[in-house]
C-alpha positions as CSV (number, residue, x, y, z in Angstrom):
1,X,12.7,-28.0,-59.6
2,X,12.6,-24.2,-60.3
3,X,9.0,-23.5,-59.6
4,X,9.4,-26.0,-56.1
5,X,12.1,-23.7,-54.9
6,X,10.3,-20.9,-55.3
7,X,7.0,-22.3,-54.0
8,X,8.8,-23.5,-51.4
9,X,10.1,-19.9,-50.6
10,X,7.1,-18.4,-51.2
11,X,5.4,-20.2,-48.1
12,X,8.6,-19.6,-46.2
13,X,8.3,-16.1,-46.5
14,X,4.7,-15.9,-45.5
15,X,5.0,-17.7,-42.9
16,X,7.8,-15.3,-41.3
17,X,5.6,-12.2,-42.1
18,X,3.1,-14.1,-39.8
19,X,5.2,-14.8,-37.3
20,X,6.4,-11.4,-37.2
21,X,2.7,-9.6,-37.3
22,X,1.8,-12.5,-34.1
23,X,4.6,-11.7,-32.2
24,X,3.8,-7.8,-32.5
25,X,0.7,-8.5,-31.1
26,X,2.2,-9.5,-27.8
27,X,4.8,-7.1,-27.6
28,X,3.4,-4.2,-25.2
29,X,3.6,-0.6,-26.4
30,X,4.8,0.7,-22.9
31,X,2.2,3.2,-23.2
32,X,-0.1,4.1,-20.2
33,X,-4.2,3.0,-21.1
34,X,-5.7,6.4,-21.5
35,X,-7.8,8.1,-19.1
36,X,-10.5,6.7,-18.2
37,X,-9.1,3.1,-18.2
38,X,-7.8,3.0,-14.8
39,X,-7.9,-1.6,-13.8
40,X,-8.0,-2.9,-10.6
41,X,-4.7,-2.3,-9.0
42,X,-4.0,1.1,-9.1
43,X,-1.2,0.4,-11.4
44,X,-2.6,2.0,-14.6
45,X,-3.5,5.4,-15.7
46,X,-4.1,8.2,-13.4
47,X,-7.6,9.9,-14.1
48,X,-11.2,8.4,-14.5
49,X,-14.2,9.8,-15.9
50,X,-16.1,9.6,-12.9
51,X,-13.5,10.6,-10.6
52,X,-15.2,13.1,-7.9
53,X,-14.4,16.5,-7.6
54,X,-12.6,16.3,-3.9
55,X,-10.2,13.9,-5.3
56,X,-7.0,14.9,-6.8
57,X,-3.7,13.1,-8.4
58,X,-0.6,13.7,-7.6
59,X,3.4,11.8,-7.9
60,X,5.4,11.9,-4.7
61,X,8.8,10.8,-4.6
62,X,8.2,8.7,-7.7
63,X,4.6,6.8,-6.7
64,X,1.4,8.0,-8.3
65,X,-1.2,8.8,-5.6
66,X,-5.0,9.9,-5.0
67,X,-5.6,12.6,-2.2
68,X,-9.4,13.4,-1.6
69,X,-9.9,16.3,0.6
70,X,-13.4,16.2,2.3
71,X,-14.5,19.2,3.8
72,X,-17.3,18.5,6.3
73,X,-19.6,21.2,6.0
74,X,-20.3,20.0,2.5
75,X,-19.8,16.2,2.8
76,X,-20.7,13.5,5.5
77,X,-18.2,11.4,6.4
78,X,-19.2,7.9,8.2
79,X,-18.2,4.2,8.6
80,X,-20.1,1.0,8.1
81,X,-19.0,-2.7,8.9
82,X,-22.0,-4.6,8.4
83,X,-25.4,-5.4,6.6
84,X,-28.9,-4.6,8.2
85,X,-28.9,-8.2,8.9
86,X,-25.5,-7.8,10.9
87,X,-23.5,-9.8,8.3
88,X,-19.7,-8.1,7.9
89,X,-19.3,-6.8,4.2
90,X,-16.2,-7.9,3.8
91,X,-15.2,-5.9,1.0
92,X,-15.6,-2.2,-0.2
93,X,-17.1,-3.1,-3.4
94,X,-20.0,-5.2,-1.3
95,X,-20.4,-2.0,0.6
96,X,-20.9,0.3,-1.6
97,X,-23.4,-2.2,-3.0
98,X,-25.1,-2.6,0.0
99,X,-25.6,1.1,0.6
100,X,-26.7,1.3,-3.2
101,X,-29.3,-0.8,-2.6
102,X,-30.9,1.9,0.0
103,X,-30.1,4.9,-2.5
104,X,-26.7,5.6,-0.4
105,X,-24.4,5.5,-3.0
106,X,-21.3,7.0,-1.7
107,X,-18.8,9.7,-3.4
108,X,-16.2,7.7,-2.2
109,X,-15.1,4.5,-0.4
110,X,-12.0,2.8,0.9
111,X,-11.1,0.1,3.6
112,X,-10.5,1.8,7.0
113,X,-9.1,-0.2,9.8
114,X,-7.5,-4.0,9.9
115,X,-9.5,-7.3,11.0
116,X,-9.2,-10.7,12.4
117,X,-9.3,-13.5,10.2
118,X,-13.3,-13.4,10.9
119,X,-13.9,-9.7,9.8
120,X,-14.0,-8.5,13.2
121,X,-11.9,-5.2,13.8
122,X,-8.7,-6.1,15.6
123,X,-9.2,-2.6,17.4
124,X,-11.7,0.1,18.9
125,X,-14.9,0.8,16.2
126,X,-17.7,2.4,17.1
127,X,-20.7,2.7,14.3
128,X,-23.7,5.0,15.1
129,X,-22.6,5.6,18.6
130,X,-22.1,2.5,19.4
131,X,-19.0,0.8,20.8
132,X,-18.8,-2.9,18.6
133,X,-15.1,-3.7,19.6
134,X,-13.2,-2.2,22.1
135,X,-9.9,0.3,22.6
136,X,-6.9,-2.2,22.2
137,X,-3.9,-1.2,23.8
138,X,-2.2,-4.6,23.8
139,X,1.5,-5.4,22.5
140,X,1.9,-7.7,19.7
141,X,3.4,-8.1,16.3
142,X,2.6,-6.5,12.8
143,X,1.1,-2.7,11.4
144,X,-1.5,-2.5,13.8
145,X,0.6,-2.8,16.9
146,X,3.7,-1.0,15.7
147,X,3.2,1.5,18.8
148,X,2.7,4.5,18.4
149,X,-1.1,3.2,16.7
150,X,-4.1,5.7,16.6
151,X,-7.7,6.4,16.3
152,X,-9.2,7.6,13.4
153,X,-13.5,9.2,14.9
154,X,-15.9,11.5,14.0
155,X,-17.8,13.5,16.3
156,X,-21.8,13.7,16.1
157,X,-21.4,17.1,14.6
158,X,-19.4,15.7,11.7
159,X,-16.3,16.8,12.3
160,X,-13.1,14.4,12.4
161,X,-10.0,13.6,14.2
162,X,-6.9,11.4,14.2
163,X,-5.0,10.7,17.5
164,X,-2.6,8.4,19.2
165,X,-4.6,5.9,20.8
166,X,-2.7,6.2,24.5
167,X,-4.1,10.6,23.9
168,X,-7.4,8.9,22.8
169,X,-8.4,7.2,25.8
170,X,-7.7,9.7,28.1
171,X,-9.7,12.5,26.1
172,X,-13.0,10.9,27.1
173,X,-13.9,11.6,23.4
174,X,-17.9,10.1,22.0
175,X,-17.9,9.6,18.7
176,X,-20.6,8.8,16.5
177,X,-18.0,6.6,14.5
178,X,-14.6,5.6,15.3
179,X,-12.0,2.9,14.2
180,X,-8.6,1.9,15.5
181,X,-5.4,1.1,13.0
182,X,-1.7,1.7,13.1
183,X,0.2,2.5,13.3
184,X,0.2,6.3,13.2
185,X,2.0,7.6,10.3
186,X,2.3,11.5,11.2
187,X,2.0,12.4,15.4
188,X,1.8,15.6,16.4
189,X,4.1,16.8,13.2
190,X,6.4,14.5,13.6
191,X,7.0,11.0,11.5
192,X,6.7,7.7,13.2
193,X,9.5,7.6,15.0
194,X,10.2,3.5,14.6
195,X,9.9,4.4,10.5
196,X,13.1,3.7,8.2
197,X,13.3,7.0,5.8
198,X,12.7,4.1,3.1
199,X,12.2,1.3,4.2
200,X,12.4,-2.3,1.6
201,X,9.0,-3.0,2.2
202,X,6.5,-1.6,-0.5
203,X,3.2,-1.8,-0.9
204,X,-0.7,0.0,-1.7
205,X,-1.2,1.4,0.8
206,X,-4.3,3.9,2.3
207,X,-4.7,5.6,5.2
208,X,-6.3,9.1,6.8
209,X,-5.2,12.3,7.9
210,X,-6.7,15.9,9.5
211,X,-5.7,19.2,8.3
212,X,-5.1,22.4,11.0
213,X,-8.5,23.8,8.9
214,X,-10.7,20.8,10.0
215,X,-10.7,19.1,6.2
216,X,-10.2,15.3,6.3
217,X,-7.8,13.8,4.0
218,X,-8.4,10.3,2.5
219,X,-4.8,9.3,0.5
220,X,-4.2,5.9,-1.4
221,X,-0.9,5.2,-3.3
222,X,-1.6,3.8,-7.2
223,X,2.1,2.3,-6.6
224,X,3.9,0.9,-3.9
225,X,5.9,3.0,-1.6
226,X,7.7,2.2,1.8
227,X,5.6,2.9,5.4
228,X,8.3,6.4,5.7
229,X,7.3,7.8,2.3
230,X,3.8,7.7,2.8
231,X,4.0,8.6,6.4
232,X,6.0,12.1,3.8
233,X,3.2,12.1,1.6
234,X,0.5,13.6,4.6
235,X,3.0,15.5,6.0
236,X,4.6,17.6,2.8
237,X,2.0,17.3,0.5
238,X,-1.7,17.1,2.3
239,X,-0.2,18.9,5.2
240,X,-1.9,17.0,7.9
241,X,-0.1,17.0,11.1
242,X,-1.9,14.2,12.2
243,X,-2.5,10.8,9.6
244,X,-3.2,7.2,10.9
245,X,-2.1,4.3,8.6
246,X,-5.1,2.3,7.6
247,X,-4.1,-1.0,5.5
248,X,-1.3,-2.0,2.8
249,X,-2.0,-4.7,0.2
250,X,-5.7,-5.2,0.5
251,X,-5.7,-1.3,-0.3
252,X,-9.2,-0.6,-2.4
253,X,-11.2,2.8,-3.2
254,X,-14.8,3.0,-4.7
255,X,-15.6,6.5,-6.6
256,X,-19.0,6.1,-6.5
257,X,-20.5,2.5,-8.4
258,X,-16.8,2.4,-9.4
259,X,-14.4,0.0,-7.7
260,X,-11.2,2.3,-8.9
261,X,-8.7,0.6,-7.0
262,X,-9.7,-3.2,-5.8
263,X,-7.1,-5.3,-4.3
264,X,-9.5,-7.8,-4.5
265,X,-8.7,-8.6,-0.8
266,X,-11.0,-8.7,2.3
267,X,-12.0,-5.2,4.3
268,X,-13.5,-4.6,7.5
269,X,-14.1,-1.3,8.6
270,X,-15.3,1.0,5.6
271,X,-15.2,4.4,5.4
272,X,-18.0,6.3,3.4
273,X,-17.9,9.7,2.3
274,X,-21.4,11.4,1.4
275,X,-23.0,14.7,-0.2
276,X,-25.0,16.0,2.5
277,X,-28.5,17.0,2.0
């Protein structure tokens, strides 16, 4: 019975080691990937190896986020919406594609204004000069119409602007592209008004700003944060005076080819920034 008991312990104990080796296995390290490995949701590491030069990480008030600074003498800034055969995109990654297809692949890419349930833009856009939805100035509920709401355009000479919709219509302003969002996060150097310092709701979130110096600024969180700490995050940190919020929770942002963020959500509106010639 001797040798039994022991064979008997013998598979015992070998079958604990295994379950302890298995169970290791599954057990996550808590460590960050390394860079390089950035996923799909933002929520990884910081840095990629293809991450473009105007782009720059930073950690405000505890969320991770990427600022891209585009200065327009050296990079074109534009938005598209839809195919040559006038078929909406529908997502960043399938616009970047699109354009890859022509030999347009873009420095950088993100979703850029909010849409109907049919990919049209709930507000004004304008593409090449010409108007495709109109100013909307109604009252309703959600982001978009939490007043004040702005304009995010780009004159034909390449230089860009963000202003309260209400200030928009009355500057008789032609763009060469434009697209409507809100609401505004920064006016005038001022917060939102309607904006909780912290508010419970958190999400990705994107949007756009202007500097005093004329350089665009292109921010998207890599974790959640409130409506008032990003609205913080163009004020304190890319010093715009001026930022309109663009979407949160279908957030996504190409470098290049490279879907670095994808919410793997629906976009309208994309914004495209270039190397000029």
């Amino acid at each position: 019975m001797t040798k039994y008991r022991t064979l008997y312990l013998l598979i015992i104990l070998l079958f604990v080691a295994g379950g302890l080796f298995f169970w290791s296995a599954l057990v996550p390290t808590g460590k960050l990937p390394e860079a390089g490995m950035a996923g799909s949701n933002g929520n990884e590491a910081m840095t990629a190896l293809d991450r473009p030069d105007i782009c720059e990480e930073t950690v405000f008030e505890g969320a991770r986020a990427s600022l891209c600074i585009i200065d327009p003498a050296a990079n074109a800034t534009r938005l598209v919406y839809r195919d040559r055969t006038g078929v909406p995109h529908g997502s960043v990654k399938r616009a970047v594609t699109a354009l890859a297809t022509f030999g347009q692949t873009p420095v950088l890419a993100m979703n850029a204004g909010m849409y109907h349930s049919d990919m049209t833009p709930v507000g004004l856009y304008v593409e090449d000069g010409k108007e495709i939805s109109p100013l909307n100035t109604d009252d309703d509920f959600g982001n978009f119409f939490l007043k004040p709401n702005g304009v995010f355009f780009i004159r034909p000479d390449g230089t860009a602007g963000v202003m309260e919709t209400m200030a928009y219509a009355g500057a008789e302003i032609a763009p060469a592209f434009a697209t409507q969002s809100g609401p505004m996060l920064v006016i005038n150097g001022e917060i939102h008004p309607r904006f909780l310092p912290d508010g419970t709701t958190r999400y990705i979130r994107n949007g756009v700003g202007v500097r005093t110096d004329g350089k665009l600024v292109l921010a998207i969180t890599r974790d959640p944060v409130s409506l008032g700490s990003f609205a913080r995050l163009f004020k304190d940190v890319a010093m715009c005076p001026n930022a309109l919020f663009f979407d949160g929770g279908v957030s996504s942002m190409a470098w290049g080819a490279h879907m670095e963020i994808d919410a793997g959500e629906p976009a309208g509106p994309v914004v495209v920034v270039m190397l000029r010639d």
